[in-house]
C-alpha positions in Angstrom: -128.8 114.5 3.4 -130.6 111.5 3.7 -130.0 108.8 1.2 -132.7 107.8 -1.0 -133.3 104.1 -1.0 -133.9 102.4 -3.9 -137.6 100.5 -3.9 -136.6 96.8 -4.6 -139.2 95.0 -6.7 -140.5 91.8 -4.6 -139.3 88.1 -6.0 -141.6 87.1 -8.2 -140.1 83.4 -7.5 -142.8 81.9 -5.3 -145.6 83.1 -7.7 -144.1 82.0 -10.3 -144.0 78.4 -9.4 -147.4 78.1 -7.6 -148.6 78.8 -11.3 -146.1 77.2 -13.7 -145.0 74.1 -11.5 -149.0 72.3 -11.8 -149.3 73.5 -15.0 -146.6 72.0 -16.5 -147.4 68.6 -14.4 -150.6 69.0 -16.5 -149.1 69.1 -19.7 -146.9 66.3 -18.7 -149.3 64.6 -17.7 -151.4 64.9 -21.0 -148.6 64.0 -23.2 -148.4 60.8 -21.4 -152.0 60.3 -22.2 -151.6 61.0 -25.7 -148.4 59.0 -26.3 -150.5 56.2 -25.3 -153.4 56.3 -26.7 -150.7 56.2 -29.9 -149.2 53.6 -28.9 -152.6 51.6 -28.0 -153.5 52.7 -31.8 -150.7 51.3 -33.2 -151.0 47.9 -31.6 -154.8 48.0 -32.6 -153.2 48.3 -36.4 -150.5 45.6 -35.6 -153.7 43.3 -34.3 -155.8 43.9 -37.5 -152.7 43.1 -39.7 -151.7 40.0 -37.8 -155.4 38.8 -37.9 -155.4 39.4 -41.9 -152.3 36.8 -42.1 -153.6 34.3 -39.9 -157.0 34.3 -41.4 -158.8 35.1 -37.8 -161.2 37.7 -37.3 -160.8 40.3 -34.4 -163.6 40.0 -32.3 -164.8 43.0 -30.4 -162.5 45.3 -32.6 -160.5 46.3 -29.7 -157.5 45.2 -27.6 -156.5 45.7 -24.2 -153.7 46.8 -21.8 -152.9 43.6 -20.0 -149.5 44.1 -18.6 -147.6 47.2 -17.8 -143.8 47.1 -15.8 -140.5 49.3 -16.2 -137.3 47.9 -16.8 -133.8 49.0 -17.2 -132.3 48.1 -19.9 -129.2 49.6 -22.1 -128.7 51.8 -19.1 -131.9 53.2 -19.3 -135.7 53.0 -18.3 -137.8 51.0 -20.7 -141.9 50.2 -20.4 -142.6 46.8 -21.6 -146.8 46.4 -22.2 -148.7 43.8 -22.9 -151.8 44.2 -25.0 -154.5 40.9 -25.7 -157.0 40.9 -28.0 -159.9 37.9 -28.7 -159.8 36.3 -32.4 -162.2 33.8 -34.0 -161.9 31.4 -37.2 -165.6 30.9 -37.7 -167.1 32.9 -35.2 -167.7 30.4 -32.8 -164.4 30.5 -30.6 -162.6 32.6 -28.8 -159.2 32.9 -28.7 -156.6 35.0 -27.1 -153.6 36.4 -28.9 -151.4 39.1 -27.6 -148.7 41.6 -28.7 -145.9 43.0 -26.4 -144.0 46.2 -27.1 -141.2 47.4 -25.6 -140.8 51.2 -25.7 -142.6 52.2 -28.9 -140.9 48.8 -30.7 -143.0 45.8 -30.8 -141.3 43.2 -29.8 -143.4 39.7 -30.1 -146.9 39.0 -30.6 -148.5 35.7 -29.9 -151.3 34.5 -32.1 -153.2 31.0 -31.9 -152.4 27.9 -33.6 -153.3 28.2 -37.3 -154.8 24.8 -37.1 -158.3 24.8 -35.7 -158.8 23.3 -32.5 -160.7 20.2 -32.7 -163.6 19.7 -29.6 -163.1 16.5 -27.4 -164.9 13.5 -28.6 -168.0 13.2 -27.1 -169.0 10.3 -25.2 -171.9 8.2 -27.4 -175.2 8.9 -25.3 -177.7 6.8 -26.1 -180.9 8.4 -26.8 -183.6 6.9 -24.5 -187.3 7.7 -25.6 -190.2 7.5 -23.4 -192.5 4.7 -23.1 -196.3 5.0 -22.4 -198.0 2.0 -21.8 -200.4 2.2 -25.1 -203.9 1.6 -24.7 -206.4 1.3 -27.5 -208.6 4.6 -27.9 -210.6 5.9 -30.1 -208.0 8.7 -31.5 -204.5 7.7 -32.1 -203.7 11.2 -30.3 -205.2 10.8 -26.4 -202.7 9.7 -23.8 -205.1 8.3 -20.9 -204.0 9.4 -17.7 -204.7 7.0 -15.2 -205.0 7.6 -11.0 -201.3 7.3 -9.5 -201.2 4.6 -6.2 -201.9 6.2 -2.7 -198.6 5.7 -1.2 -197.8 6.4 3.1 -194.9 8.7 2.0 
């Protein structure tokens, strides 16, 4: 008698991971996107607040990702970012301020000086005004224009 052999179902291994491995690179890579568009959020809050108790105003309404770098630190990895953001006093300067987390925790923010800046002296110009030879006319209002001197160059 012949023995039957037994049909073996193929591996399902390779399939398995052509599908599931990019997938899940996808949904890793999406939580990434999320968790910092949170943490961008957050510091955008963090901005508006620090603005409030300085008395600035934040111009544009937005801040931005300036500096980005890993770190090891307590025996793991740690992202430090750097976010700036423009303020005003009056509406007529711009100045830069900046908040730095580390991880989700912010860390330090760096706001201008509450004093306003004062502008350079300026130099006292004096203000020259033209002088037209003045001829008597009949109107006050007529500048006589007279025929310039034919020069060789």
């Amino acid at each position: 008698m012949m023995a039957e052999v037994a049909a073996v179902p193929p591996s399902r291994g390779p399939e398995v991971l052509e599908v599931w491995v990019p997938l899940l690179g996808l949904l890793a890579l999406g939580a990434m996107w999320y968790h910092v568009l949170r943490l961008r959020e957050r510091v955008h809050a963090h901005a508006r607040q620090l603005c409030g108790r300085y008395g600035l105003q934040l111009l544009d309404d937005s801040v931005a990702l300036h500096r980005l770098h890993a770190q090891w630190r307590n025996g793991g990895l740690r992202v430090t970012r750097e976010y700036r953001f423009e303020t005003s006093r009056g509406g007529d300067d711009r100045q830069t301020a900046s908040i730095t987390l580390h991880g989700d925790r912010v860390i330090g923010s760096r706001m201008p000086s509450p004093e306003p800046i004062a502008a350079p002296p300026m130099a006292a110009t004096p203000y020259l005004r033209p002088t037209l030879p003045r001829r008597e006319s009949s109107s006050g209002n007529v500048v006589p224009f007279e025929r310039g001197r034919r020069t060789l160059h």
